[in-house]
KOLVEX-714640 format. One record per atom (N, C-alpha, C): y, z, x. Coordinates in steps of 0.2 Angstrom, whole numbers, plus 5000, padded with zeros to 4 digits. Each point is the difference from the previous one (the first is absolute). Layout:
! residues N
YZX/...
//
This chain:
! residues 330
533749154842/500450065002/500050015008/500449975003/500250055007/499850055002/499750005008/500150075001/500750075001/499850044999/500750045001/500349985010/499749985002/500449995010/500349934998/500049954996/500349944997/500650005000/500549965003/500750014999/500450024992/500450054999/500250024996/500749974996/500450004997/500549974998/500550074996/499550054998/500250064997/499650055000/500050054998/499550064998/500450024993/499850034994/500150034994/500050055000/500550074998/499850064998/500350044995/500150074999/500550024998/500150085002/500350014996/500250094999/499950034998/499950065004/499450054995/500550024994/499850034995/500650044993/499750044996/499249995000/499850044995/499850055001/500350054997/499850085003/499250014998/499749994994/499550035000/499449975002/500449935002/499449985006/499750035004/500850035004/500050015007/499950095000/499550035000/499950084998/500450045004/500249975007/500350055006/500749985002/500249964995/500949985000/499949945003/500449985000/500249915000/500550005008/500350055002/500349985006/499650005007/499450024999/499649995006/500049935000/499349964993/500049965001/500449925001/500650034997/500649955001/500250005006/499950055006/500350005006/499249955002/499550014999/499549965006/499949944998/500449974991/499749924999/500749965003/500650035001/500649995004/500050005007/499650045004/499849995004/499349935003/499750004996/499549935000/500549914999/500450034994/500449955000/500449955006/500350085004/500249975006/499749995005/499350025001/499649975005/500049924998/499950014996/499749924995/500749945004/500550024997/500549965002/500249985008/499850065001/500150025008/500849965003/500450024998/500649985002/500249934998/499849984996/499949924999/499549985003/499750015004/499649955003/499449994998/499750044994/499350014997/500349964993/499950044993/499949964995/500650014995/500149984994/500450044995/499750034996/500450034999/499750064996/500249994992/499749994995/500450004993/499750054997/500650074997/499750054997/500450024995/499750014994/499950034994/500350074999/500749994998/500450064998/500049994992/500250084997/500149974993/500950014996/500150015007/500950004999/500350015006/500750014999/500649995005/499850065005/499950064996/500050085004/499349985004/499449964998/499550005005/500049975004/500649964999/500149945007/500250055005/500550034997/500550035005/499650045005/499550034995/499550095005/499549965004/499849934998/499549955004/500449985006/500550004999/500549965006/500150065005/500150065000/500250075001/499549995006/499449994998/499350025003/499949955005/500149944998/500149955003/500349975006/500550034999/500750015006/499949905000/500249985009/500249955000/499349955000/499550034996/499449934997/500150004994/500550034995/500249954995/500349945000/500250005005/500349915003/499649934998/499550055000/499449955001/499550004992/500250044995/499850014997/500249974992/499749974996/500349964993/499950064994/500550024995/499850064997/500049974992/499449994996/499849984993/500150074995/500450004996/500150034997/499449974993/499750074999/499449994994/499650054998/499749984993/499750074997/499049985004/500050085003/499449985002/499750085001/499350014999/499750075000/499950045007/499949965004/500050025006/499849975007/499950025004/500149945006/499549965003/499450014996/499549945002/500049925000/500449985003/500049914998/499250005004/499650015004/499549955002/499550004994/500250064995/499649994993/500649964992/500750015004/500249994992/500449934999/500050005007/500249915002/499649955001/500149935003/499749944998/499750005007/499549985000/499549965008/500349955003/500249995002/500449925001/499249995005/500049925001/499449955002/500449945004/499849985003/500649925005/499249955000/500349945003/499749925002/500749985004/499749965001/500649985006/500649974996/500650055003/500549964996/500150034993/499750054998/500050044994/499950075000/500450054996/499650065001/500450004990/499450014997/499850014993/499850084998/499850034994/499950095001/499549984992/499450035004/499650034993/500150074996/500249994993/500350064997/499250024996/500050055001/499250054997/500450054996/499550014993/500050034993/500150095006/500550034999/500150105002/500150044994/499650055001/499750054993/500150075003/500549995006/499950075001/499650025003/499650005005/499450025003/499450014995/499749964996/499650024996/500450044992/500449995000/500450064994/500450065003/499850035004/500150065005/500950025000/500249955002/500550015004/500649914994/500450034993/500049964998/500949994999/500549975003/500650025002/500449944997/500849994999/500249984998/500449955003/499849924999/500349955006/499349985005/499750045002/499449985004/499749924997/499749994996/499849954996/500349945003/500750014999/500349964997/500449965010/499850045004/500350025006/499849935008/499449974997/499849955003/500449924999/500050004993/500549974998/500650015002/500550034999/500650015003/500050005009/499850005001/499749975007/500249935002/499449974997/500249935000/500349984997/500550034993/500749984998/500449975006/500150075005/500650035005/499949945005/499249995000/499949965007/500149915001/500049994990/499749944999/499749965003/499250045000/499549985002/499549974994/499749975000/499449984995/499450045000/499750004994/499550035000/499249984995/499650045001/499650004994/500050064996/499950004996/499650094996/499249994999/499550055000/499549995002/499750064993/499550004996/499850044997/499450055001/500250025006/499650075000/500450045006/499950064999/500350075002/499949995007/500350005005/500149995009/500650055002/500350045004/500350045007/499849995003/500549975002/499949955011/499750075003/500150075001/499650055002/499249994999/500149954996/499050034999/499949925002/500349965006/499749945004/500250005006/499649985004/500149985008/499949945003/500549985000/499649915006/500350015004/499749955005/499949995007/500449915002/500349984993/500349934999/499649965005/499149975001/499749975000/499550014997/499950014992/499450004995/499850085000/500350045003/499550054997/500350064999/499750024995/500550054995/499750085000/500050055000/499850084998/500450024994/499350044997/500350034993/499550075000/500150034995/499550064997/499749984994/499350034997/499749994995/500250064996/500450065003/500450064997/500349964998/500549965000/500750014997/499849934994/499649935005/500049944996/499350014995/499650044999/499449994995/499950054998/500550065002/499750064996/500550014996/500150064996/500850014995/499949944996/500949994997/500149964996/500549954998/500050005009/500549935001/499849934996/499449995001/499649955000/499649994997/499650054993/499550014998/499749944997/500149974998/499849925000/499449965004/500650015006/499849985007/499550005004/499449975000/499550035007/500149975006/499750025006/500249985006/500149955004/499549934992/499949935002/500749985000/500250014993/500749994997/500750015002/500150075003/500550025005/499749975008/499849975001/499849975007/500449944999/499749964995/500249924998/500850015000/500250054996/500950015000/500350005005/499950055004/500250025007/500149945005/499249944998/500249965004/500349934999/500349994991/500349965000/500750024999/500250075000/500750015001/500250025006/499650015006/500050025006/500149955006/499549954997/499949975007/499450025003/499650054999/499550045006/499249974999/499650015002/499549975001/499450055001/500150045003/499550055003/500250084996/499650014995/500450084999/499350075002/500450035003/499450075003/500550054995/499250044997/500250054995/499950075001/500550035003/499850075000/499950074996/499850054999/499850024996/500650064995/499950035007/500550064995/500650025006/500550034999/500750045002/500050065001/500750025003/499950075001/500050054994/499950055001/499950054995/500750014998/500350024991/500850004997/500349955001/499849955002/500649924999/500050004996/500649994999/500549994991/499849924999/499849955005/499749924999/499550014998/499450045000/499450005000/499549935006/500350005005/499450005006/500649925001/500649985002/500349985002/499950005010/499749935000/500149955006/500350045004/500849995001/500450025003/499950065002/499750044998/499850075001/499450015008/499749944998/499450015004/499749945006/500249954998/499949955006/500449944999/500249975007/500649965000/499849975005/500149914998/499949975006/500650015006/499849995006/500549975006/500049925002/499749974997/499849955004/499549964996/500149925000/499349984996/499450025002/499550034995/499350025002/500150085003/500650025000/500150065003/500250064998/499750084995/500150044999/500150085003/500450024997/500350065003/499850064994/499750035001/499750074995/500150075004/499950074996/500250065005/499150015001/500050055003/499550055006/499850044995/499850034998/500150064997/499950075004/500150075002/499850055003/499450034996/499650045003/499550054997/500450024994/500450034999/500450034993/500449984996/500049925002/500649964996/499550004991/500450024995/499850014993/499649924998/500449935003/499849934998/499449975005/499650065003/499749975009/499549944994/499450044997/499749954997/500449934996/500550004997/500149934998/500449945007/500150045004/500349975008/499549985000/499550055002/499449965005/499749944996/499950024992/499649944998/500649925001/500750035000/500549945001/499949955005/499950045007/499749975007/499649964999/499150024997/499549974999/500049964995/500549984995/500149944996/500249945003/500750035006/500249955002/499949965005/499350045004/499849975005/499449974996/499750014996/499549954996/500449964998/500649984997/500249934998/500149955007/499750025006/500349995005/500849995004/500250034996/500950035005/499950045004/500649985004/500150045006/500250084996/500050055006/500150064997/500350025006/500850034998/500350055006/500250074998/499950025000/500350104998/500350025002/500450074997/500550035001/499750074997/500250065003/499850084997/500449994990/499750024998/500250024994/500350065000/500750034995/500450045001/499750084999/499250014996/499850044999/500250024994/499850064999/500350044991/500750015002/500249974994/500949995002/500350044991/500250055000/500350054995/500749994998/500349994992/500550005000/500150094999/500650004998/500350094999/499850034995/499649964994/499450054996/499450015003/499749975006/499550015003/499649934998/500249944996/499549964996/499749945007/499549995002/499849955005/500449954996/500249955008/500549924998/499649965002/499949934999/499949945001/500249985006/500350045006/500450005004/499549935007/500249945001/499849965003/500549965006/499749985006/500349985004/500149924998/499449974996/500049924997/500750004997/500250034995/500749984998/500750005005/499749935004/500649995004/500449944997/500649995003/500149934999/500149955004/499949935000/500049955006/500949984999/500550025004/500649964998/500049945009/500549964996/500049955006/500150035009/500450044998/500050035006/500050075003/499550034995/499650075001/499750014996/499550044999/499550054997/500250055000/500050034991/500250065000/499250044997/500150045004/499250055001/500450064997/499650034994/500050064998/499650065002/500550075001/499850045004/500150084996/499550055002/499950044995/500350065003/500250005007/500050095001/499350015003/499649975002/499150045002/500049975008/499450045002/500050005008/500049925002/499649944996/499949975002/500649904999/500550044999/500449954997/500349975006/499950015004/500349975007/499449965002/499550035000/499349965002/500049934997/500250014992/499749944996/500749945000/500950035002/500549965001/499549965008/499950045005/500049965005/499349935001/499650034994/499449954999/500449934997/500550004998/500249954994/500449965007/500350025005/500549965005/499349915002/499450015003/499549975001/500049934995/500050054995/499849954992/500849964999/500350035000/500849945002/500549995004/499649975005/500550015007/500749974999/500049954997/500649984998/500650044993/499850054999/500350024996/500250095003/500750034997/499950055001/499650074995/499750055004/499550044995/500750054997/500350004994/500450064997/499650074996/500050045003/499650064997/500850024994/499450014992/500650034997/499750064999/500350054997/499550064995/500049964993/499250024998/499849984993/499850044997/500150065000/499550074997/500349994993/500950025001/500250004993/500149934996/499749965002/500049934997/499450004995/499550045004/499549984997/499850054995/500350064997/500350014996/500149984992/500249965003/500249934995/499549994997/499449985004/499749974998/499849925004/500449975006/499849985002/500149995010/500349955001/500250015008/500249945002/500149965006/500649975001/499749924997/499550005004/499949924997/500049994990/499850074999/500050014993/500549984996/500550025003/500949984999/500249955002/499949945003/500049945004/499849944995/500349985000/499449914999/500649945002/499849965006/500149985004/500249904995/500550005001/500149915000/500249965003/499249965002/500049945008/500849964999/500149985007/500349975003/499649914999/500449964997/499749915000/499649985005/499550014996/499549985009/500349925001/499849965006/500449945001/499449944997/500449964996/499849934999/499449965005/499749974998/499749965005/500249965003/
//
């Protein structure tokens, strides 16, 4: 599995539609995953976009939004629940001259969240792309893994050996999976996630490489609700010996019932030519875009808003799942 800075060939998404997903109306978050979109493509000069409509009328209101980066955008009409591809679609994996896709058993987040077409949604993917694949027999969303595409992988012991993904499974057994349908060599296992993840302690949440051998996690303030599971994050990651670089975490972040969010600056995404950085409204959002310039000087940093995305239930990389560009032959 490539790292996310790898050249890209496409990214996957779709459209939000389900209202009782979305608690606070659907037009927010349709306006900021429309907005990442066009970062992504950047005028042509970044990646394409292929997104998940479930009919003509969503093309139309996706294109609305869109203005002139639908140009750049391929529209798959399909039955799907809602817009997680980095969990409802396929991992794609490359060798030289190849890019192939590992397809993993989806259950809904543990049962939680159980929707119609999601299943079935990875597949149809690879249908579109006529890519090859494998199917693998145990429960994985690319949300709950992280590589660094030189051997070394991050996960949680929340989401991969607790619950009922996997009850089978012990740590020996999903380690060996991971590395013969990954490619990875090295796996560092974190413990727990933020407080209210609808993943139950999903990666993507919480630490993300930049770099081989090189991590990005948040800070936490005196009063941030997750300081204790941050801090022990840091000290995991520097005893597996990784690099560790930080960023302020966004703090107690509320939706309009008052309920604390999973609200994370990790859930970025690497496109070929920018990064989009989710942004909440708090004092420190500016702080954490201009730390990210450093981490990718060749790319540009695009601040979106993710408050009402994550809502949903998750955030931009959560909606993303990226398919490599051919790496070259020898």
């Amino acid at each position: 599995m490539p790292a996310e800075w790898a050249s890209h060939a496409a990214v996957w998404t779709a459209w939000p539609h389900d209202a009782e997903q979305w608690a606070e109306g659907l037009e927010a978050p349709r306006r900021s995953l429309m907005q990442m979109c066009a970062a992504i493509v950047d005028g042509g000069r970044g990646e394409r976009v292929e997104l998940f409509v479930r009919n003509a009328d969503d093309e139309i209101a996706a294109r609305a939004l869109l203005a002139a980066a639908a140009n750049h955008v391929t529209f798959h009409y399909a039955t799907y629940g809602d817009v997680w591809l980095r969990d409802t679609g396929p991992i794609f994996v490359t060798r030289a001259g190849e890019v192939a896709a590992a397809r993993f058993k989806f259950d809904g987040w543990g049962g939680k969240y159980v929707m119609a077409g999601d299943a079935e949604l990875a597949a149809s993917v690879l249908a579109r792309t006529r890519i090859e694949g494998a199917a693998y027999d145990f429960v994985l969303e690319g949300g709950a893994i992280e590589v660094d595409g030189a051997g070394r992988l991050l996960t949680t012991k929340q989401c991969l050996l607790r619950g009922n993904r996997n009850p089978a499974l012990d740590q020996h057994a999903l380690e060996a999976r991971l590395r013969w349908s990954l490619g990875v060599e090295h796996i560092t296992w974190l413990d727990q996630g933020l407080a209210n993840d609808h993943t139950d302690g999903h990666i993507d949440t919480l630490a993300r490489f930049i770099a081989p051998g090189v991590v990005a996690c948040m800070e936490p303030n005196a009063d941030d609700p997750n300081r204790e599971a941050m801090h022990q994050i840091m000290r995991d990651l520097r005893a597996a010996k990784l690099e560790v670089v930080t960023v302020p975490s966004p703090g107690a972040v509320h939706d309009a019932a008052g309920n604390l969010m999973p609200a994370s600056y990790m859930n970025f995404y690497i496109a070929n030519t920018a990064v989009v950085v989710p942004t909440y409204g708090v004092r420190v959002d500016d702080r954490v875009v201009q730390a990210f310039a450093p981490w990718f000087p060749n790319r540009k940093i695009v601040a979106v808003p993710c408050k009402d995305v994550v809502v949903g239930g998750g955030g931009f990389h959560c909606c993303t799942q990226q398919q490599p560009a051919l790496p070259s032959a020898p």
